[in-house]
DRENTI-153117 format. One record per residue (C-alpha): residue number from 1; z, y, x. Coordinates in steps of 0.1 Angstrom, whole numbers. Layout:
BEGIN
+-----+-------+-------+-------+
! seq !    up ! north !  east !
+-----+-------+-------+-------+
! NUM !     Z !     Y !     X !
...
+-----+-------+-------+-------+
//
This chain:
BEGIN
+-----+-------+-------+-------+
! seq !    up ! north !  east !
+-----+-------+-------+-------+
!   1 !     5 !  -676 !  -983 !
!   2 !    -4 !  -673 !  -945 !
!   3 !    -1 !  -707 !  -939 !
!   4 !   -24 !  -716 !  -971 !
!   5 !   -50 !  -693 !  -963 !
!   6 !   -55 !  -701 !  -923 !
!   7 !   -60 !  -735 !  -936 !
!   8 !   -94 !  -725 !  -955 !
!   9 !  -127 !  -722 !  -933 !
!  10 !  -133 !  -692 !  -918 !
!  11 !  -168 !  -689 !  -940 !
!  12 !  -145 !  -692 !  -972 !
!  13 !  -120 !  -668 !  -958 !
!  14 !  -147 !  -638 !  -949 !
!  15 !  -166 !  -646 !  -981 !
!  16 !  -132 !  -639 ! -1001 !
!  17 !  -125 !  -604 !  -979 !
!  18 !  -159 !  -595 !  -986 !
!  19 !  -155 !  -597 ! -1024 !
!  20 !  -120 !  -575 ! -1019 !
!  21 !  -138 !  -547 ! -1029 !
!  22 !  -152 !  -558 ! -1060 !
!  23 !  -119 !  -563 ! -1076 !
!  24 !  -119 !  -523 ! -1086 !
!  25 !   -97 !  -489 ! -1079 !
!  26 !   -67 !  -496 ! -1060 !
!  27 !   -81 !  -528 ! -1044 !
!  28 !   -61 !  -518 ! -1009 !
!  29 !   -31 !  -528 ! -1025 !
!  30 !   -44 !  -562 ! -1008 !
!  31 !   -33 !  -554 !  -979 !
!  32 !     4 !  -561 !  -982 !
!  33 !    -8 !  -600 !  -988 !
!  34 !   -10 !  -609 !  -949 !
!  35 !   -16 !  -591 !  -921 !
!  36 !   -52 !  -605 !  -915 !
!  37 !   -58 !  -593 !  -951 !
!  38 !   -43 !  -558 !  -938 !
!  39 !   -68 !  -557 !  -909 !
!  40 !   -98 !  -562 !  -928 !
!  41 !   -91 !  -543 !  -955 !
!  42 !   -80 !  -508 !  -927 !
!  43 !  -115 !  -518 !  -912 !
!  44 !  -132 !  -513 !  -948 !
!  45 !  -113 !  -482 !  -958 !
!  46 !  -110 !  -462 !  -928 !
!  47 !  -152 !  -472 !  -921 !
!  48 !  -160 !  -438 !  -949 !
!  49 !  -134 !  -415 !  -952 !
!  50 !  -135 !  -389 !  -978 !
!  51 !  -115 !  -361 !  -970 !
!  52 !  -104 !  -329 !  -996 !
!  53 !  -101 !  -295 !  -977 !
!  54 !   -68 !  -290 !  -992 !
!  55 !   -58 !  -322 !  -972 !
!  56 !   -73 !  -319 !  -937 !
!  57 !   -38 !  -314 !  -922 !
!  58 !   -30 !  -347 !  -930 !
!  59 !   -62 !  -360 !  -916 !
!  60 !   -51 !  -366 !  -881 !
!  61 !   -21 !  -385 !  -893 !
!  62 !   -39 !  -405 !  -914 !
!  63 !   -61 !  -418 !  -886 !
!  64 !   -44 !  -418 !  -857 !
!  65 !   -53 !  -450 !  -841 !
!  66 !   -79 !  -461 !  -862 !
!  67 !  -100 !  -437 !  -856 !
!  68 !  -131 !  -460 !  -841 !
!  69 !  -128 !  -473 !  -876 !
!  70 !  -140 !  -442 !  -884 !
!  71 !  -180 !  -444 !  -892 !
!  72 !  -183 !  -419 !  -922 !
!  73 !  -162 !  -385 !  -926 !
!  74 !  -175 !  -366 !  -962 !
!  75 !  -157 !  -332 !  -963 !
!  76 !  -154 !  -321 !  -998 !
!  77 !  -147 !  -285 !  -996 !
!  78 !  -127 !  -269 ! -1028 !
!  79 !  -142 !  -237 ! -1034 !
!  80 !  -118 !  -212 ! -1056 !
!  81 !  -139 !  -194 ! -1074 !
!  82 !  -135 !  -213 ! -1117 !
!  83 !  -167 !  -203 ! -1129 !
!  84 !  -200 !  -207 ! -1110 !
!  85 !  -210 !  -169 ! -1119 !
!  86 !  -172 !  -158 ! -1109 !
!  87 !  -189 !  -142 ! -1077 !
!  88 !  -225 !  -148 ! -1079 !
!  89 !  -235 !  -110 ! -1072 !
!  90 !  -209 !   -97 ! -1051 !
!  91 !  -199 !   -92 ! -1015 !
!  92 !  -203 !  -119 !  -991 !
!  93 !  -172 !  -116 !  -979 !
!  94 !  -152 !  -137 ! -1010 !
!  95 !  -128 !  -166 ! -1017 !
!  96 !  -154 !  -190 ! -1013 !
!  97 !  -170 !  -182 !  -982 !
!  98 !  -129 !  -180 !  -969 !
!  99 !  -127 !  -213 !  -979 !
! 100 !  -154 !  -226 !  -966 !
! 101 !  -151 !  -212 !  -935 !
! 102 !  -114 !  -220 !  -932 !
! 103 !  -126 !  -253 !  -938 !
! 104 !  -151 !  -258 !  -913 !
! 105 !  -132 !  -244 !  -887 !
! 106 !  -104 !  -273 !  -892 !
! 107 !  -124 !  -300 !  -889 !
! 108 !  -144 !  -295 !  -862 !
! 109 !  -109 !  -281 !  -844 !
! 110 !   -98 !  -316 !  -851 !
! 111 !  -128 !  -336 !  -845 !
! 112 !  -134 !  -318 !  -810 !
! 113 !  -106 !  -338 !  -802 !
! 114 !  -123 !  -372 !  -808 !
! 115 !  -131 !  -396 !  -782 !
! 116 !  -168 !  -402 !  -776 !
! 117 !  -180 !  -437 !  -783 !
! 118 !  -198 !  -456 !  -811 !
! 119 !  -217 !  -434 !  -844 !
! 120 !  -199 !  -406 !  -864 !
! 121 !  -210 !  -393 !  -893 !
! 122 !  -199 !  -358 !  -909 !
! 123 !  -212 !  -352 !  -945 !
! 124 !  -204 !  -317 !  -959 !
! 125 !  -201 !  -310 !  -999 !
! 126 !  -185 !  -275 ! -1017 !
! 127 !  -179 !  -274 ! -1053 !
! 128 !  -153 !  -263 ! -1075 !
! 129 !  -127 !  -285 ! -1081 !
! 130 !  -131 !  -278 ! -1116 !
! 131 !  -164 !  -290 ! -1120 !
! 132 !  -160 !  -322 ! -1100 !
! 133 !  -152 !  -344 ! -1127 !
! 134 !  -181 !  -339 ! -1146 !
! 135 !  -206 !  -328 ! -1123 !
! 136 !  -229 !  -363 ! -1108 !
! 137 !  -227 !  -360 ! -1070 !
! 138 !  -196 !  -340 ! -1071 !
! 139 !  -164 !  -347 ! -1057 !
! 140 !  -155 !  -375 ! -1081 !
! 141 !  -185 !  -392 ! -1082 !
! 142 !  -179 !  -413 ! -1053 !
! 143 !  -157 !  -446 ! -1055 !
! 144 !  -124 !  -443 ! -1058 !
! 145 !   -90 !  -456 ! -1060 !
! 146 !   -87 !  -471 ! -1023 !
! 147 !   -74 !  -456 !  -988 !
! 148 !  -104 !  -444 !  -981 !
! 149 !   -97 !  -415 ! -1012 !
! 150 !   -56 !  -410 !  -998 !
! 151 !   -68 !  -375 !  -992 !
! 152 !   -94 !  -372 ! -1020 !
! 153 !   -61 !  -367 ! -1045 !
! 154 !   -71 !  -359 ! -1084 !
! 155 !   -78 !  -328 ! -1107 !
! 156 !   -84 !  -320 ! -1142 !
! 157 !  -119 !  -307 ! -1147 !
! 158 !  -134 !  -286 ! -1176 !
! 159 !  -171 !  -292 ! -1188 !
! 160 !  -200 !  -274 ! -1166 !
! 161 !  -236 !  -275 ! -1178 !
! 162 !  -258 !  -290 ! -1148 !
! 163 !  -286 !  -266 ! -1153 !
! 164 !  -262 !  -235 ! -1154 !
! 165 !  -245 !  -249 ! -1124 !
! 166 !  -279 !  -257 ! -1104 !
! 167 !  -291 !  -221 ! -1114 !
! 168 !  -261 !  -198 ! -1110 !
! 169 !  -248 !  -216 ! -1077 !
! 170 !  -281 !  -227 ! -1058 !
! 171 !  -285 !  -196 ! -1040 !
! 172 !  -252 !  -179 ! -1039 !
! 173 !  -249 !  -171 ! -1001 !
! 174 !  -222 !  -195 !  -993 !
! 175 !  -210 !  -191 !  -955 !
! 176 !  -221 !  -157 !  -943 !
! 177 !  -201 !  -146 !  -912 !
! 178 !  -184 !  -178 !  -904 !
! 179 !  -184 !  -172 !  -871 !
! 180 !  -202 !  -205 !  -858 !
! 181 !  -202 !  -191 !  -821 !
! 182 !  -160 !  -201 !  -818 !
! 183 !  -165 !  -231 !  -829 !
! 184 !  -158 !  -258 !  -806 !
! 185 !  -182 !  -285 !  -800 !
! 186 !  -180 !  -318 !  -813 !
! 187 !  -190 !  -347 !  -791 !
! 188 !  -181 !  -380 !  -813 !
! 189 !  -206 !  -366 !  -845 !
! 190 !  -238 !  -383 !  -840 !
! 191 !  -253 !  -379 !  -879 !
! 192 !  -253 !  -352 !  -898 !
! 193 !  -256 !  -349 !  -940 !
! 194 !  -258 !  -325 !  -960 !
! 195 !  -273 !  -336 !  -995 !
! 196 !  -287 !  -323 ! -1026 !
! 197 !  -254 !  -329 ! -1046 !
! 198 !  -236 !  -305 ! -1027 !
! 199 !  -240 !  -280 ! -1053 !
! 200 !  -244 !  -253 ! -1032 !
! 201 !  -272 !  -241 ! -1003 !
! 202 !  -260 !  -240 !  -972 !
! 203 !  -277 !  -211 !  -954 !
! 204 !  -304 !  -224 !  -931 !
! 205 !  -286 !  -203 !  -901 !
! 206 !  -254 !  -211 !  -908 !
! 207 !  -267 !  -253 !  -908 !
! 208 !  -285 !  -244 !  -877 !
! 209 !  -252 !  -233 !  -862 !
! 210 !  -235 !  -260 !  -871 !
! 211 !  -259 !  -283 !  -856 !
! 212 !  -261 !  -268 !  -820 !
! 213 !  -220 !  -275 !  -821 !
! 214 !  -232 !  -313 !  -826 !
! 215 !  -244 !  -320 !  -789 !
! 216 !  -248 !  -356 !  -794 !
! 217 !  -265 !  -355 !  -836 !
! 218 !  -288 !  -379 !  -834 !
! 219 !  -298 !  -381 !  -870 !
! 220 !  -299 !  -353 !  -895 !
! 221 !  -304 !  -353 !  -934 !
! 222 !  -304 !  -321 !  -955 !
! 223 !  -311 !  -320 !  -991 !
! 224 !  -321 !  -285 ! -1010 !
! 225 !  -340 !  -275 ! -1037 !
! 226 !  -372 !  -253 ! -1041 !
! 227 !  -373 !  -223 ! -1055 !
! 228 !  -340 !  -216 ! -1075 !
! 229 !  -323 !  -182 ! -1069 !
! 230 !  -323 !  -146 ! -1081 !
! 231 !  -343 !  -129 ! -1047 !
! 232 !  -382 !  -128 ! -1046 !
! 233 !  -380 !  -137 ! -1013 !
! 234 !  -352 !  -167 ! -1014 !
! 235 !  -372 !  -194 ! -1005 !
! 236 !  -396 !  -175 !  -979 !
! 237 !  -367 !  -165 !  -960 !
! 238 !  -354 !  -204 !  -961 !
! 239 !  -383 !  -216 !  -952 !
! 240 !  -379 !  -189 !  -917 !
! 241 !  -344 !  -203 !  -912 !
! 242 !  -353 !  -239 !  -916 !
! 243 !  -384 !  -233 !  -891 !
! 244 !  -363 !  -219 !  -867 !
! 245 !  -332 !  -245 !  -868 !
! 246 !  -364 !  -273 !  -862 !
! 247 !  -381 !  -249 !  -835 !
! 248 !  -350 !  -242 !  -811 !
! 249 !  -316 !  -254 !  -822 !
! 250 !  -319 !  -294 !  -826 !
! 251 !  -304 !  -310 !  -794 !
! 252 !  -323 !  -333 !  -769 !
! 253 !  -305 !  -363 !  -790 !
! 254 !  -321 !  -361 !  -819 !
! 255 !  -340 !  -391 !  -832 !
! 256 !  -343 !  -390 !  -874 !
! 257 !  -350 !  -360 !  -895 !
! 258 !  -351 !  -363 !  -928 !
! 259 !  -359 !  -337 !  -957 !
! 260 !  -360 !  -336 !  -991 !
! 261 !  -362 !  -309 ! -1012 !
! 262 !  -355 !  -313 ! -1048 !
! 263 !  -385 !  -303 ! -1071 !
! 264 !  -361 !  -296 ! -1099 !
! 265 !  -385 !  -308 ! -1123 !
! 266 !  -352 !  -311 ! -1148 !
! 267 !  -338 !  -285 ! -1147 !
! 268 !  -348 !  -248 ! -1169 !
! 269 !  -353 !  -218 ! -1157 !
! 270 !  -324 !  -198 ! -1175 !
! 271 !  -324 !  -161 ! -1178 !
! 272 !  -333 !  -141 ! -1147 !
! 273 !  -335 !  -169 ! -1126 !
! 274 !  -371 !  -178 ! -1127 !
! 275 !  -390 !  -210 ! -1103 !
! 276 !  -401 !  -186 ! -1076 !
! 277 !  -436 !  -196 ! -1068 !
! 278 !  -455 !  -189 ! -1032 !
! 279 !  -488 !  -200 ! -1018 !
! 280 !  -492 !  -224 !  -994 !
! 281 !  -503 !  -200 !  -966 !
! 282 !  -470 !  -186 !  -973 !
! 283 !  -446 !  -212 !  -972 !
! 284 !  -462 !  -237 !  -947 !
! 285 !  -482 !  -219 !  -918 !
! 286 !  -448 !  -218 !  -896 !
! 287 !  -425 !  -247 !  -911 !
! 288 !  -451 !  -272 !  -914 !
! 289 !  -466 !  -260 !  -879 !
! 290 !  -423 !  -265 !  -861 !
! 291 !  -425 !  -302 !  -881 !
! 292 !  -455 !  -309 !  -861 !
! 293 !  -443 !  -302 !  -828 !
! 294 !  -405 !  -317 !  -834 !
! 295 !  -421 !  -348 !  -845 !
! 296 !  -434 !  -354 !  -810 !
! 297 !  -392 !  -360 !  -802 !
! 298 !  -388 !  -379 !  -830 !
! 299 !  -384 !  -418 !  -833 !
! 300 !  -384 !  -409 !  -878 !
! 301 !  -398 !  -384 !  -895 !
! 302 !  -397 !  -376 !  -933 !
! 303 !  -404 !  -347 !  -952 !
! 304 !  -405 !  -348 !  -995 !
! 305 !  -421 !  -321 ! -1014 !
! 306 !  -414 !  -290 !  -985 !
! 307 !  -449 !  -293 !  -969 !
! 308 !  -485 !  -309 !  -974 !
! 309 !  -493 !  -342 !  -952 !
! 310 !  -527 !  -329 !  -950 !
! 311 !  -512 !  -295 !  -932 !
! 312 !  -486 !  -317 !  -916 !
! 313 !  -515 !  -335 !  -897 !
! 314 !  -541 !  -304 !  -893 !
! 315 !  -506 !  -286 !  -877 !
! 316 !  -511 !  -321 !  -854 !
! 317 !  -546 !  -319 !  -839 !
! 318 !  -544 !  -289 !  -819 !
! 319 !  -513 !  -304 !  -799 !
! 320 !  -534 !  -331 !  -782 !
! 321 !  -503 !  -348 !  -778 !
! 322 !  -489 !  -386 !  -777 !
! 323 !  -464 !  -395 !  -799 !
! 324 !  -450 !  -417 !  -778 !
! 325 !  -411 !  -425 !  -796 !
! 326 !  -418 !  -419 !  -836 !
! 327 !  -423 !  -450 !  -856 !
! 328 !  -413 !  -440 !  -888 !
! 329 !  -434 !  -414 !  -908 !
! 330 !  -432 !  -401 !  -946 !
! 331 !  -450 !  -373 !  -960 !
! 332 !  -456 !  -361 !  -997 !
! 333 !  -493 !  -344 ! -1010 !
! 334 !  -502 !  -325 ! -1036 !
! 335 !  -536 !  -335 ! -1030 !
! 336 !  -522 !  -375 ! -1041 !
! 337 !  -524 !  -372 ! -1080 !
! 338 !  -547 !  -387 ! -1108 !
! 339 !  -563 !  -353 ! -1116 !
! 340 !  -587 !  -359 ! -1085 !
! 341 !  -601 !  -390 ! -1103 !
! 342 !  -618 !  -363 ! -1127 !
! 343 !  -646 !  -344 ! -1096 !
! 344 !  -660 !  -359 ! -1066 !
! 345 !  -642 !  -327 ! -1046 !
! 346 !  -609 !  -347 ! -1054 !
! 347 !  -619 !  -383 ! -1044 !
! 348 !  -631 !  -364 ! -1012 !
! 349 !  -598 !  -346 ! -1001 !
! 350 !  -582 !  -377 ! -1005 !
! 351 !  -605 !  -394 !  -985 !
! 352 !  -602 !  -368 !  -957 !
! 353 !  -561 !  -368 !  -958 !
! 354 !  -563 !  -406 !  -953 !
! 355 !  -588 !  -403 !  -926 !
! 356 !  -564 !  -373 !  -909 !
! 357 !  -536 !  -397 !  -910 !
! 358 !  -557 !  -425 !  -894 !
! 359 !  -568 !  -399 !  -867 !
! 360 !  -532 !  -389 !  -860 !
! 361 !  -516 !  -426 !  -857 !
! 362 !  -539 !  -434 !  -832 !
! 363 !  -518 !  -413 !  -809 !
! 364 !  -485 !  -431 !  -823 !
! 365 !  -484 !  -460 !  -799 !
! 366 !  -449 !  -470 !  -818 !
! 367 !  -460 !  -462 !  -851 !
! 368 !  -444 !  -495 !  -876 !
! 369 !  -444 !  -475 !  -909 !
! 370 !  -466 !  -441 !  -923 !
! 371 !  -461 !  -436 !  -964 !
! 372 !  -482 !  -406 !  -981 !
! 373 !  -465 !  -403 ! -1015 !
! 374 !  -461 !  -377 ! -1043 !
! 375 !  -444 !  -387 ! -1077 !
! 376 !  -433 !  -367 ! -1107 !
! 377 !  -434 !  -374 ! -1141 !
! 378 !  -465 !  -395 ! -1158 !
! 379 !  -475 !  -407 ! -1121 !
! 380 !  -463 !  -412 ! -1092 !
! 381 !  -488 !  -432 ! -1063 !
! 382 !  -482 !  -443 ! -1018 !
! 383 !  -502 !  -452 !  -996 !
! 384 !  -489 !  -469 !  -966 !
! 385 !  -499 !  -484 !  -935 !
! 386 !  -478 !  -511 !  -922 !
! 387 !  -480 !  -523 !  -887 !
! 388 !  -465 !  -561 !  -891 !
! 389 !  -490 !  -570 !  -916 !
! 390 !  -516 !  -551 !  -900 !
! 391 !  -520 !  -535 !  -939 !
! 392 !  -525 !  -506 !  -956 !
! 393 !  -519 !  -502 !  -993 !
! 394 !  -526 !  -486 ! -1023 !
! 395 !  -499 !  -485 ! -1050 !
! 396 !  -493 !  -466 ! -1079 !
! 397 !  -503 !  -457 ! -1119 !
! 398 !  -538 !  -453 ! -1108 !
! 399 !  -563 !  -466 ! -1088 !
! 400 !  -582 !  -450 ! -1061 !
! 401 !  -616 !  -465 ! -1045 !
! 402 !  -607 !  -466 ! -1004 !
! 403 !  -640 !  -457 !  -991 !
! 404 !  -655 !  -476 !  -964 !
! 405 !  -647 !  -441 !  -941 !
! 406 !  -614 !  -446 !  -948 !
! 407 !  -612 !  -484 !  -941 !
! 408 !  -629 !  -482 !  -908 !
! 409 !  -607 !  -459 !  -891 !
! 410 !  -577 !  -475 !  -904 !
! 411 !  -591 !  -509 !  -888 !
! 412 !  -590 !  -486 !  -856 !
! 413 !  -553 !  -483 !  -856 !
! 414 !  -549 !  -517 !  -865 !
! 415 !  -569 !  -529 !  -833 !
! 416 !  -549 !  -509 !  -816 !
! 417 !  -516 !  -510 !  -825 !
! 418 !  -521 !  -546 !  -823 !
! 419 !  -544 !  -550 !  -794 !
! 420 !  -575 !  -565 !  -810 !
! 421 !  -553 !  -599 !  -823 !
! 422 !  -562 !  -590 !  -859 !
! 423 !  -582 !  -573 !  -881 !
! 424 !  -575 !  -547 !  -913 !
! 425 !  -561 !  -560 !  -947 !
! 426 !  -564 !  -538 !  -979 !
! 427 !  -539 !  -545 ! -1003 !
! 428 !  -536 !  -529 ! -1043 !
! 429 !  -505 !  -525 ! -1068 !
! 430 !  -513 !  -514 ! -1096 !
! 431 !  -474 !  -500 ! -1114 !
! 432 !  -475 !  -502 ! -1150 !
! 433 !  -445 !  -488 ! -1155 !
! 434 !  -443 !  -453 ! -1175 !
! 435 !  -430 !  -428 ! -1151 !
! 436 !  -401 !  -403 ! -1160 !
! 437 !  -395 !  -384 ! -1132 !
! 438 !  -401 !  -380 ! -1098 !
! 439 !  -363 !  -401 ! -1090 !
! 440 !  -381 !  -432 ! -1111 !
! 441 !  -413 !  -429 ! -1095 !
! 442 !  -393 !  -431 ! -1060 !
! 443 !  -375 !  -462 ! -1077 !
! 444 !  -412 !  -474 ! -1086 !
! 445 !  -425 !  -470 ! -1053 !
! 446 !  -397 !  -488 ! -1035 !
! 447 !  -395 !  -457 ! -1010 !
! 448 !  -376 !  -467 !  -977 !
! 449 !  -338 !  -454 !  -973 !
! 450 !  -352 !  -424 !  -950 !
! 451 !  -367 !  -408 !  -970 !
! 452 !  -338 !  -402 !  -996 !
! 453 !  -307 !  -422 !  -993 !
! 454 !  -293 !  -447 ! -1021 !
! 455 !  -262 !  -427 ! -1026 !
! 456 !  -281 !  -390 ! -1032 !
! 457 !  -312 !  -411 ! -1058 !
! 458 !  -281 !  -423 ! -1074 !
! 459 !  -265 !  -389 ! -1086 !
! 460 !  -295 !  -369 ! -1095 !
! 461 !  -309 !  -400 ! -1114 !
! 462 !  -270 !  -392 ! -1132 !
! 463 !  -274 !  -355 ! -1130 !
! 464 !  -309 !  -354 ! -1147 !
! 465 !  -293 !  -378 ! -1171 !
! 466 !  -269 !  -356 ! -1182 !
! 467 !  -293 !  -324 ! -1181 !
! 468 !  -316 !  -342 ! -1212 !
! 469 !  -284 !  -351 ! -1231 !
! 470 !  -274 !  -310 ! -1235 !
+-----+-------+-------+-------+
//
């Protein structure tokens, strides 16, 4: 076998490892055919490693001296609580939050010992284990069957509404008192994810502790939704916590943010757990103000349905500052939907946000990409500017006239991002498509990966699925 396959071309050989993976669960079995086939297929496996908290021990074992193989490290933490109300109301200080907490505390005991070098990324995810098989986004719902899963093992699994597990388990105060300060630091981490389909919020504090024990994070994504959970002030006290990890707890390293907050459109408001509602003086005076000034640090910025753009870039003015690394920049409004088409007032604010943003890029020298977006179901719309083509663009289920106002100050950042070589093009798409939800209209709008990942679209496009079907 070795001696037939070192006689193909080395284009025919890579395309054939390349389509390894494709064969299905259990693929790694492979490896035994050669040990070039056993290479290639260690560097695929050990690239995203998905590690149960049951099995951490074995972790070190595992990798040994493959760990700069080692690009992705998802944590799936098994929480032992069998129903998501088992300890909804009671004392912090229960099963879960051990679990979690003993959890935590392995890992980054064990990844403090990690050499430095190259990119690391640690994802986090707690669920019950009994809810993983059915749950999209859940512990199961990633591929399986290769090395890459030796420590994911398997479980039976009962049946778990979504929208009774969203609801009951959204806000249940997972990790008070984990005692972040012992922690050790961990040098090799250099992303950090925490995403929607982690089934349960991860206090803002304890995220920012975690975080200021990642010296080196250089990109952060955190998923969460808006306004599920039994206390009035649930999200208003969030919002503080997620002002202050942005205000004083992100290291000097950090060069991507990335936000989105899940407008569980899908999902009902069962029982006492009702959408809680606040104003926008009340929700976005501080956070949007901390977005402003971190974005200065920033290389990419992107924030989906936690503030306004229009606030974003009013928080902006008063700074009278260059934003001399950011290049990436995408926002949502409110003040981006089809209802303005019906008074002049709306056509107006629209105008002005697209104006603001033209006033604000001038003082992105690096700016290559700003996206103003806002989708839900029935419409969804973007406007973008795009540095290569010199561009901007309309595109969406409705049309908007770009006023000549408009148009002339984006043909200032054109002349200068691009130094006076070429001059403004307006471009229009017009999506005919009938939009479902706000996940289609981010398929619909081909949104860039920063601003919500493949892998998190993927399972609550799944999860909303399964909501309609109950």
């Amino acid at each position: 076998m070795v001696q037939g396959w070192n006689s193909l071309p080395p284009e025919i050989r890579l395309m054939i490892l390349r389509l390894l993976p494709d064969t299905g669960p259990g693929w790694a079995a492979h490896a035994s055919v050669c040990s070039q086939w056993q290479a290639e297929i260690e560097n695929q496996n050990f690239r995203q490693l998905k590690v149960r908290s049951s099995r951490l021990g074995e972790l070190e074992d595992m990798v040994r001296h493959r760990r700069p193989l080692v690009k992705h490290i998802w944590l799936g933490i098994e929480l032992p609580s069998s129903s998501p109300r088992a300890s909804f109301l009671y004392s912090q200080d229960n099963a879960d939050n051990r679990a979690f907490k003993a959890a935590i505390e392995q890992l980054f005991e064990i990844l403090s010992r990690w050499d430095v070098g190259g990119e690391l990324a640690l994802e986090l995810s707690a669920a019950e284990p009994s809810n993983d098989r059915r749950v999209p986004g859940s512990f199961a719902h990633r591929n399986e069957g290769d090395v890459g899963d030796a420590l994911w093992g398997r479980r039976q699994s009962q049946f778990i509404d979504v929208p009774e597990l969203r609801i009951y388990s959204g806000y249940r105060d997972g990790c008070k008192g984990l005692g972040i300060a012992s922690l050790p630091p961990v040098h090799a981490v250099t992303r950090f994810v925490v995403r929607q389909q982690c089934h349960r919020l991860f206090r803002p504090r304890i995220l920012r502790g975690l975080v200021r024990k990642l010296p080196r994070l250089e990109f952060l994504v955190h998923g969460l939704w808006k306004g599920l959970g039994f206390m009035q002030n649930a999200q208003f006290f969030s919002d503080y916590y997620m002002a202050s990890l942005l205000k004083n707890h992100l290291p000097e390293s950090i060069k991507t943010v990335s936000v989105f907050e899940d407008k569980a459109e899908a999902y009902p408001p069962w029982g006492f757990h009702r959408h809680v509602s606040f104003s926008k003086s009340q929700r976005l005076i501080r956070i949007t103000w901390e977005f402003s000034v971190i974005s200065i640090h920033l290389e990419h910025l992107s924030v989906a349905f936690m503030i306004e753009a229009e606030n974003f870039f009013a928080a902006c003015q008063p700074l009278v500052h260059v934003w001399y690394r950011l290049e990436t920049l995408a926002l949502t409004s409110e003040t981006l939907t089809s209802d303005a088409l019906s008074d002049d007032d709306g056509l107006a604010r629209i105008s002005h946000l697209l104006q603001y943003a033209a006033r604000t890029a001038l003082s992105m020298p690096k700016l290559r990409s700003l996206v103003l977006w806002n989708g839900t179901a029935g419409e969804v719309c973007k406007f973008s500017y795009d540095r290569k083509s010199a561009s901007i663009t309309w595109e969406g289920t409705w049309d908007v006239p770009l006023e000549d106002t408009v148009i002339a100050h984006w043909e200032k950042v054109v002349q200068k991002h691009r130094n006076g070589r070429e001059s403004l093009s307006v471009r229009e798409r017009r999506i005919s498509a009938e939009v479902d939800s706000h996940f289609h209209a981010i398929e619909l709008l081909q949104l860039p990966a920063r601003v919500i990942d493949p892998i998190s679209l993927s399972s609550m496009k799944r999860e909303m699925g399964l909501t309609r079907t109950l």
